[in-house]
C-alpha positions in Angstrom: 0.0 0.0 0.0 1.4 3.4 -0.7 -0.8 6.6 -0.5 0.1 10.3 0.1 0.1 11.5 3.9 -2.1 9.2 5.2 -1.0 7.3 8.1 1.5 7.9 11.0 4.3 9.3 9.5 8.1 9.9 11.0 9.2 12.7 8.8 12.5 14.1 9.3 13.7 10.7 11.2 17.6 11.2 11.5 18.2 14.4 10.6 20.9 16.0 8.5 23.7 13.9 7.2 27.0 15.7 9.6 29.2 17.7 7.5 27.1 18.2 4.8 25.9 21.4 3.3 24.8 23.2 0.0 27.7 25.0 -0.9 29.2 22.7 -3.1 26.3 22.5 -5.7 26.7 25.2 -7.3 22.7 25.8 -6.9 23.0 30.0 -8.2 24.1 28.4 -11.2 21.5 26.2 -11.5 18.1 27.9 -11.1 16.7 30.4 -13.0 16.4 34.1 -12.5 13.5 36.8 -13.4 14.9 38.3 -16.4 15.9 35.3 -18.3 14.4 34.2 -21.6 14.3 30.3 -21.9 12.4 28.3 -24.6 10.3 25.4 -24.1 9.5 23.3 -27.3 8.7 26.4 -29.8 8.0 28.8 -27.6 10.0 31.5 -25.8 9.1 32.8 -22.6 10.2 35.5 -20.0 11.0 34.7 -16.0 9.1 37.4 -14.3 9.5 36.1 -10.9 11.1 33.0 -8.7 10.2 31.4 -5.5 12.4 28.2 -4.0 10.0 25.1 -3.1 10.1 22.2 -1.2 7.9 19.1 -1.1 8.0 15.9 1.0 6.1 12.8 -0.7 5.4 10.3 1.9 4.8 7.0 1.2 2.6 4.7 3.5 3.4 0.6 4.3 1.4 -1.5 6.3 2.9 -4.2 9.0 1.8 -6.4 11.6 2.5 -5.6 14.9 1.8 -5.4 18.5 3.3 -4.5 21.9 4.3 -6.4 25.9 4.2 -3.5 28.2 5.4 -3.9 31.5 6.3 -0.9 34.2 5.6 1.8 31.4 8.3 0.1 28.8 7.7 -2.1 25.1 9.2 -5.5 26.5 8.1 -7.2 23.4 7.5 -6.8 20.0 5.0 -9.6 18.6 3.2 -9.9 15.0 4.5 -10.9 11.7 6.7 -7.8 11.5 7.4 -6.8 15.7 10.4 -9.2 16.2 12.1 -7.5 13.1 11.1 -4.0 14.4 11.9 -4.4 18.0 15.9 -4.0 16.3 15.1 -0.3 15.9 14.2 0.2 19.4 11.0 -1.4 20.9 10.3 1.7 22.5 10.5 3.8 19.8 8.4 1.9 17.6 5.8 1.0 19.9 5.8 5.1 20.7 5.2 5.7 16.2 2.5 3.4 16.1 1.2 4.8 19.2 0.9 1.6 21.3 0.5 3.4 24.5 -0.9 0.0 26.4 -0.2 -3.7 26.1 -1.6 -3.8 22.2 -2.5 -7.2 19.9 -0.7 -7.8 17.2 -2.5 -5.9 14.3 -2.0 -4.1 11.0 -0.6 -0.6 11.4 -0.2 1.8 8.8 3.0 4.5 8.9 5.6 5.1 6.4 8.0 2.9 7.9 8.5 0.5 4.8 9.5 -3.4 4.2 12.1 -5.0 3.1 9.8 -6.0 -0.2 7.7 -2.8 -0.1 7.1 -1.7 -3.8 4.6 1.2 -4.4 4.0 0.8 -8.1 4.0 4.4 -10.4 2.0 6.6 -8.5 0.9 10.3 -9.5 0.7 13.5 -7.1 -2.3 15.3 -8.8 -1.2 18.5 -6.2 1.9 19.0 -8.5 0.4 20.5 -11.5 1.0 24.0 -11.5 -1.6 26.8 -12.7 -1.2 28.2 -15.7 1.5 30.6 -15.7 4.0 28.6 -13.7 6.3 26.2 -14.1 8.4 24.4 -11.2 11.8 23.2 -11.6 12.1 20.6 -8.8 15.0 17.8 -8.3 13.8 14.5 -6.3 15.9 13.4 -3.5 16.3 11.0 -0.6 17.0 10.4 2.8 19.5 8.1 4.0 19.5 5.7 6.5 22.5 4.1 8.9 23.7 1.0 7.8 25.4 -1.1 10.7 27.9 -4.0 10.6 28.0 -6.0 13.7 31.8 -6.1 15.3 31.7 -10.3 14.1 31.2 -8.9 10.3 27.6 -10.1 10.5 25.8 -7.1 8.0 22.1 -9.6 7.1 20.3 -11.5 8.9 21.1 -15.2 10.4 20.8 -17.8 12.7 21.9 -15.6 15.2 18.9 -12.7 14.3 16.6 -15.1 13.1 15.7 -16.8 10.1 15.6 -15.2 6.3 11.8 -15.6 5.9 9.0 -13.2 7.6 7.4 -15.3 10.3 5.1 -14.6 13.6 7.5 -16.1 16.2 10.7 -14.6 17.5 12.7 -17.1 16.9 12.2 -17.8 13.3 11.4 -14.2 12.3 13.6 -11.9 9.7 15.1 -9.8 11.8 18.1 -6.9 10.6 20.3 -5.6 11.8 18.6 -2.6 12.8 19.9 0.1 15.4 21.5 -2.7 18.1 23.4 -0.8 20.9 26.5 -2.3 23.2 25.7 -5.9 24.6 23.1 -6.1 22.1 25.4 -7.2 19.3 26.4 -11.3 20.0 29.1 -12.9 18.5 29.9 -16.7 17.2 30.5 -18.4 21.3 33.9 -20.3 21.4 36.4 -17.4 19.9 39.7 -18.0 20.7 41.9 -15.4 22.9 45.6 -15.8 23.8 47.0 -14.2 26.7 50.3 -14.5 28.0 51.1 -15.4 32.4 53.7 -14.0 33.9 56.1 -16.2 33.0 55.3 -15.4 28.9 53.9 -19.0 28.4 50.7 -18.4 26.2 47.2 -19.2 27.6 44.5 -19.8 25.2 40.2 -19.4 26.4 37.7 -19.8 24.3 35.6 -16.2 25.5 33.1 -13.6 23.1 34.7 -10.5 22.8 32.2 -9.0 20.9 29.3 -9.6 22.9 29.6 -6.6 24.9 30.9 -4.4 21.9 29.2 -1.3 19.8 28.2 -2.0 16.4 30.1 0.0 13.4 28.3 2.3 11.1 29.7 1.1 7.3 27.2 3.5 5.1 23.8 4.1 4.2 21.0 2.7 2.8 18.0 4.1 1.3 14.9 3.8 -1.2 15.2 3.3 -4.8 13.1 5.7 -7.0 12.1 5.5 -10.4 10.5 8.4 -12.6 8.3 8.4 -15.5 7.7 12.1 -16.7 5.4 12.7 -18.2 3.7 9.8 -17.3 4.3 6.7 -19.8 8.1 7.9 -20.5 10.4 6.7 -18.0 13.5 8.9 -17.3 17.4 7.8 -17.6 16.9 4.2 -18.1 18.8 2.2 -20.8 17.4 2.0 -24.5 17.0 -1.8 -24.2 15.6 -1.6 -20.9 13.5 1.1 -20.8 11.4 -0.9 -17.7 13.5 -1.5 -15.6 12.3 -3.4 -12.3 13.9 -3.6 -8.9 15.7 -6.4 -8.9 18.1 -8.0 -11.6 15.4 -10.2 -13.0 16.2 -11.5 -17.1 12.9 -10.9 -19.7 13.3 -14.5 -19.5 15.0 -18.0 -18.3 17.1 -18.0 -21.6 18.0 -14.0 -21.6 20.4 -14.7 -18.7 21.9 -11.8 -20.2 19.4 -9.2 -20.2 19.5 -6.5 -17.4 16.5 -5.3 -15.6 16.6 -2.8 -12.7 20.2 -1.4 -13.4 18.8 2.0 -14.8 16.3 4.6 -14.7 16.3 5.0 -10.8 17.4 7.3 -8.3 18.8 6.7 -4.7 19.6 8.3 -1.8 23.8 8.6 -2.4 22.9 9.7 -6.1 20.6 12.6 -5.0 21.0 12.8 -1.1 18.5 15.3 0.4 21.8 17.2 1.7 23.2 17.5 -1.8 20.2 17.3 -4.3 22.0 16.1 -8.0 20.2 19.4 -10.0 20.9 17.6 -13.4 18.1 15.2 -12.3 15.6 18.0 -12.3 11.9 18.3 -13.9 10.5 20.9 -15.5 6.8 20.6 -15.0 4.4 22.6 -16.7 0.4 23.7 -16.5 -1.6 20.2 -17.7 -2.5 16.7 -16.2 -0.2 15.4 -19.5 2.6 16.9 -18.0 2.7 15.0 -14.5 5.4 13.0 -13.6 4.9 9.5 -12.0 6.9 7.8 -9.1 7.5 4.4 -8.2 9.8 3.8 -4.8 11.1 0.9 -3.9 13.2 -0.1 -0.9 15.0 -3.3 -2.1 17.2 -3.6 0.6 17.4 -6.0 4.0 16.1 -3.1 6.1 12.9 -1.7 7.1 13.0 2.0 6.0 11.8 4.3 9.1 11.7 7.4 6.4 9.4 6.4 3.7 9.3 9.9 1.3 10.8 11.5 -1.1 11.5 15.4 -1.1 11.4 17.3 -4.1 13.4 20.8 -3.8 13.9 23.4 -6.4 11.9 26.5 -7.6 8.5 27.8 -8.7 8.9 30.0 -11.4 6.2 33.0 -13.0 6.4 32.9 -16.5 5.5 34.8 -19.6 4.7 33.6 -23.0 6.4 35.6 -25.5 4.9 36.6 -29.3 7.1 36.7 -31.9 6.8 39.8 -32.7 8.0 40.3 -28.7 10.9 37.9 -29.6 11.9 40.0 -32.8 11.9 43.3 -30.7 14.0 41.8 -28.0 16.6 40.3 -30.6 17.1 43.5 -32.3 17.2 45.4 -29.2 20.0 42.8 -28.5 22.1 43.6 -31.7 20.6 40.7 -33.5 21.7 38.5 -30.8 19.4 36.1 -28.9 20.4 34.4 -25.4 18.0 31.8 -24.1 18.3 28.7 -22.2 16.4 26.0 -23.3 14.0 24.0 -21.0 13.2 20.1 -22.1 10.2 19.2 -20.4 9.6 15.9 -22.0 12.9 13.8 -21.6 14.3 11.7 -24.0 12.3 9.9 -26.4 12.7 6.0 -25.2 12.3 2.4 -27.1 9.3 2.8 -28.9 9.1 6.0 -29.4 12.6 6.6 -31.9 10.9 7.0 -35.4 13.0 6.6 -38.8 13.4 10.6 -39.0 15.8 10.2 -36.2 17.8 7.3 -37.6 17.2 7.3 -41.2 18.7 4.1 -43.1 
């Protein structure tokens, strides 16, 4: 499931990225300013004013879940999903769901997502712009901590359970998650040698890692794919224009056809700290001129951050005649500077005609 602000929703769950900031992305460069002429398809048009935007998409999951209380704490997580979520803090998670009591296991709706959630292309009607405007907005991501426990475990195992989703806590999948000192356990038997006084060696078999912080080794995040407009998906490769996301062939016998290697955006390509601007889409006045989204978390966590923020600019423009256009490039010394705006993309498979590639 996957709607628009509906459900519990964390928002702005860790925060900023440390050490990041804009000043490396050359954004003056980037946007437009009131003054400038651009042309989109054949027609030329004046910037009269510009406002920055920002937009958070959230996207909503469902699990199964429920709470133990016992002397005002979450003692337990139980459900299908509770044993996996109880790894980023049973507390916490009992407090998003707002399990204030001892609560059955139940669907809950947030936009905490799966491991396997996939939202299908869905479009934000609220984007379209009036008539007039046009917004220039880049999507981007937030990232999430990535752990490695201090024994090189990084996916679940015996140790956190079982690979498949299941209702006990035994058997359940269960990631790595958030786990704090002495919550991190180790193979039992390793081997330690420490020397008497005499220098002889002494070997024990001890866990030295039972009692040992976990190591933050990167991120991990959603993957988003764009159509825009809707029906022409956006840098994906000619032969795979639909991509999906996972490295699935068109067929048993294609084992060498790629799927899912294009077309998609994550959170280290366009970090919400450092938005990648050459990603950005022009939309314009019309239902035809909507983009789609499709976000997918294929990784071995459950995403507490399920959005997507779009950032950019809202611009006031002014369709020019062409008389309006000869008067400015004579004014100009029979010069004309313009930017030009593509608001379609690349044509994809399909779409390439014989005029482009005449034999």
């Amino acid at each position: 499931m996957a709607n628009v602000n509906q459900g519990v929703r964390s928002g702005n769950a860790f925060g900023r990225v440390s050490n990041t900031d804009f000043s490396s992305s050359d954004v003056d460069k980037v946007g437009l300013k009131p003054g400038y002429l651009i042309r989109i398809r054949d027609r030329f048009c004046l910037v009269e004013a510009v406002e920055p935007m920002n937009v958070d998409l959230f996207f909503t999951d469902t699990v199964n879940v429920g709470n133990t209380v016992s002397s005002g704490n979450a003692t337990a997580l139980s459900g299908t999903h509770g044993p996996a979520l109880a790894k980023y803090g049973k507390n916490s998670i009992s407090a998003y769901y707002d399990m204030t009591t001892t609560t059955s296991a139940a669907t809950a709706y947030g936009n905490i997502l799966k491991p396997d959630f996939d939202s299908g292309f869905i479009e934000f009607g609220d984007l379209e712009p009036f008539k007039g405007h046009i917004y220039q907005l880049v999507p981007t991501l937030p990232n999430q901590p990535k752990f490695l426990a201090q024994n090189g475990e990084w996916h679940s195992r015996t140790t956190y359970g079982a690979t498949t989703f299941d209702s006990t806590a035994t058997a359940s999948f269960q990631p790595i998650g958030f786990p704090g000192a002495g919550l991190v356990s180790a193979d039992a038997g390793l081997t330690t040698v420490t020397f008497d006084d005499q220098g002889d060696s002494v070997t024990a078999n001890t866990d030295v890692f039972g009692t040992a912080l976990p190591i933050q080794v990167g991120t991990v995040s959603a993957k988003l794919y764009i159509k825009h407009p809707a029906g022409n998906p956006r840098t994906v490769l000619d032969e795979a224009p639909e991509g999906s996301s996972g490295p699935t062939p068109h067929s048993a016998s294609a084992s060498g056809s790629l799927e899912g290697l294009s077309g998609f955006l994550d959170g280290q390509i366009s970090p919400i700290e450092a938005p990648a601007w050459h990603h950005s889409l022009f939309i314009e006045h019309g239902e035809n001129n909507l983009p789609v989204f499709r976000l997918v978390n294929d990784s071995d966590e459950f995403l507490l951050d399920g959005r997507i923020r779009l950032t950019g600019w809202k611009y006031r423009v002014l369709e020019l005649s062409d008389s309006q256009v000869s008067t400015m490039k004579q004014r100009s010394g029979g010069r004309l500077t313009f930017k030009i705006i593509n608001t379609t993309g690349l044509p994809v498979a399909g779409a390439m005609l014989a005029d482009y590639f005449p034999k």
